[in-house]
N, C-alpha and C positions, 0 to 999 in steps of 0.2 A: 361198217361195224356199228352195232348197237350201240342206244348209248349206255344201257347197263354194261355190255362188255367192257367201254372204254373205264365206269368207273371203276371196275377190278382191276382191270390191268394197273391203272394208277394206283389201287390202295396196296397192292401188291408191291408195288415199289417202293412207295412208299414206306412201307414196313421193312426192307431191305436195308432201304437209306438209315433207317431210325437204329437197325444194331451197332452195337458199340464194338469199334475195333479192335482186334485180336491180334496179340503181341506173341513174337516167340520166345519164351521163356530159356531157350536155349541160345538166342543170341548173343554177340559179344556186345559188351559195353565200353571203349574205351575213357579212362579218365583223365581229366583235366591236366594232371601227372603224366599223360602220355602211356600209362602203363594198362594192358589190356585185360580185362578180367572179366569171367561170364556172368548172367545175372545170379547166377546163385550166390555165386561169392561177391557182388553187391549187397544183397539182402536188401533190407526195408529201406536202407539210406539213401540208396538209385530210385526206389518206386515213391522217394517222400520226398526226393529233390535236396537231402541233406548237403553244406557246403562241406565242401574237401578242402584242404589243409592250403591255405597260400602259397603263391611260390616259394617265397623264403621265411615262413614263418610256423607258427603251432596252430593245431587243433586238435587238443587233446592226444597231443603228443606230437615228435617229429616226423615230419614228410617224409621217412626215408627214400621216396620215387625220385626226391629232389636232392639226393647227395650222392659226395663220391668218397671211397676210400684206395688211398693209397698209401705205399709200403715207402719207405724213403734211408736212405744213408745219411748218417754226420759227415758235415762239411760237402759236399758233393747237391749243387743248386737243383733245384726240383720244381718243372712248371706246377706253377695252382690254375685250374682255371676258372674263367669269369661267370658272365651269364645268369650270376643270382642264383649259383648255386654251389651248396656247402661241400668246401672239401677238404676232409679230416686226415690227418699226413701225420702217422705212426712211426716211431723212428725205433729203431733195434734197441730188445730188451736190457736192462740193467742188471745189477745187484738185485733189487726188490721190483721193480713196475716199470711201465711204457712211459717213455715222453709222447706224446702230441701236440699237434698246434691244429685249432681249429678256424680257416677261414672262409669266409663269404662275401661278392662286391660283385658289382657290375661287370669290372676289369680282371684280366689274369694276372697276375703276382708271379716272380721268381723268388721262393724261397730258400733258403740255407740255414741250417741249423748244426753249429758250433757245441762240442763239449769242451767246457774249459774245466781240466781234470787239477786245477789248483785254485780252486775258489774260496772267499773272502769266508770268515767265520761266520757259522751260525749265528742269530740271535740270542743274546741269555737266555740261559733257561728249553733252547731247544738243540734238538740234532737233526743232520743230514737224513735224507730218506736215499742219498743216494752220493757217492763221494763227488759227484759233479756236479757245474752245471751250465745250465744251456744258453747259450747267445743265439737270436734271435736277430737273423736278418732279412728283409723285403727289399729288392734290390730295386724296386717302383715304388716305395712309400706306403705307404698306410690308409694314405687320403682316399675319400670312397668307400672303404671298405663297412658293410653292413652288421659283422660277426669277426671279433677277433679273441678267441681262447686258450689259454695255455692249462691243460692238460697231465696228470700223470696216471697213471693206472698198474692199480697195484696186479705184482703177476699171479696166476694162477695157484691155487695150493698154497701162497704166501699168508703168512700167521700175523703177520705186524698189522700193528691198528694205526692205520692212520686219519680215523675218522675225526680226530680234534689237531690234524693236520693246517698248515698255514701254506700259502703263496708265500712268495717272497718277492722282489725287484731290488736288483745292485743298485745302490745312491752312487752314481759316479764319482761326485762333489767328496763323500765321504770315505768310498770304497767300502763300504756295510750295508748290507742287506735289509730290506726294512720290509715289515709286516704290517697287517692291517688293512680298514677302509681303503688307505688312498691309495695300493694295488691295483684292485679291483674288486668286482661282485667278486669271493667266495660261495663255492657250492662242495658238499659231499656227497655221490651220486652211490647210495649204501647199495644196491642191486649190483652196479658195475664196478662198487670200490673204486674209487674215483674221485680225485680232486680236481676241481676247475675251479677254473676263476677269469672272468668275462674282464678285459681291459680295454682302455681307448687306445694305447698306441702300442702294437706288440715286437716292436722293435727294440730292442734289450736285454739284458741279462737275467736269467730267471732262474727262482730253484724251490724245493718245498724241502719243509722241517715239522715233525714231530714235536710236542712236549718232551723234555728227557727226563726218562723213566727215573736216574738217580736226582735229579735236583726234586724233584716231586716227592719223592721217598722219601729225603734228607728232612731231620727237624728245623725248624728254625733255630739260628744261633741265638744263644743268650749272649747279648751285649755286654759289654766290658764298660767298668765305670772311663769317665772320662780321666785321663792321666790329671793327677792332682787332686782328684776327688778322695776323703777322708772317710775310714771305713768305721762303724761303730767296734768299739773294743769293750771288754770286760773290765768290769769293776776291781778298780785294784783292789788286795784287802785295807779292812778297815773307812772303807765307804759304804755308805747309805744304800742296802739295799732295797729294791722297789719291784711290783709286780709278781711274778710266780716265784724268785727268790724267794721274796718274803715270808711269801706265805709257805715255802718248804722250811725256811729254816725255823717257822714258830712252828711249826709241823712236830721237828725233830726235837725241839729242846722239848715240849709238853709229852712226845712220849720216852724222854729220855728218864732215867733214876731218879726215883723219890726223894 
């Protein structure tokens, strides 16, 4: 062979080697998630290498690839399971909204969740969103675990506001319910009507309460003097009158008879 020929054949190849590989745009992608989706429905985030959502955490919202839901009964134990990933356990509807308990750990959990249908009084100033409420038991502990949630969800077509709704946890020590920070994170989740509240140990007694409509309505009391205290009285007659008296009664004699 020549050696012109040998250089074309080379630059031939050459030129072969140098195009850029071609993807099929119909193939499947699976992701990180395990969940399998074509490229279209990747879009730009597959071809730009965007990250996807962590195992058990956010990116720009929840991973739903990486949860589970289930349906559950009161009193009747219900596995959770482990693996670092979230599973949200819905319990039969109420009066107004769902209980749930949201958890997540390493380890699987035997859950049970109690209505205790005689529960301790509201806080002043608020009411029940529901005439019960819920004990909360892990028949393995708490320890480990990465997400623990207590839950309520208002039900469908329901008109009650409970968007300046509280948590609550039973004080054993006191048998009263107490509200606030040392609960836990509060949230109102306004799209799904929705109270949560994120705690360190979700082993306990829980419940959620409303503002009540009549104590907020109601004026404030006017105070009552303190017993013993002396009230101003009127001037007997034949004493010194002072201030707008006075001036009515020079009032009356100047326009009285010449």
């Amino acid at each position: 062979m020549k050696l012109s020929s040998i250089t074309l054949v080379a630059a031939q190849l050459l030129a072969v080697v140098a195009l850029p590989t071609s993807h099929d745009r119909g193939s499947a992608l699976v992701s990180r998630g395990g969940r399998t989706a074509d490229a279209g429905e990747a879009g730009a985030g597959a071809e730009t290498g965007a990250s996807e959502p962590a195992a058990g955490g956010e990116a720009g919202g929840e991973n739903k690839a990486n949860e589970v839901e289930q349906q559950a009964q009161f009193d009747t134990p219900i596995a959770v399971g482990g693996d670092d990933i979230k599973t949200d356990t819905l319990y039969p509807p109420g009066v107004n909204g769902v209980f749930e308990v949201e958890l997540q750990g390493p380890v699987g959990r035997t859950l049970t969740v109690t209505e205790n249908k005689s529960p301790a009084a509201p806080p002043i100033g608020f009411i029940a969103v529901e005439p019960v409420s819920w004990i909360i038991s892990l028949a393995e502990g708490t320890d480990g675990l990465t997400l623990q949630k207590v839950d309520y969800i208002l039900n469908a077509n329901n008109t009650l506001d409970i968007s300046k709704g509280q948590a609550a946890r039973l004080c054993t020590e006191t048998n009263a319910f107490v509200i606030g920070p040392a609960v836990g994170e509060l949230e109102f989740e306004r799209e799904e009507n929705e109270l949560t509240v994120t705690v360190d140990n979700i082993n306990g007694e829980f419940a959620f309460f409303i503002p009540d409509p009549a104590a907020v309505a109601a004026p404030p009391a006017v105070p009552s003097p303190p017993a013993g205290t002396a009230t101003p009285a009127a001037p007997a007659a034949g004493e010194a009158l002072s201030g707008q008296a006075l001036v009515d009664a020079i009032l009356a004699h100047l326009s009285g008879p010449a």
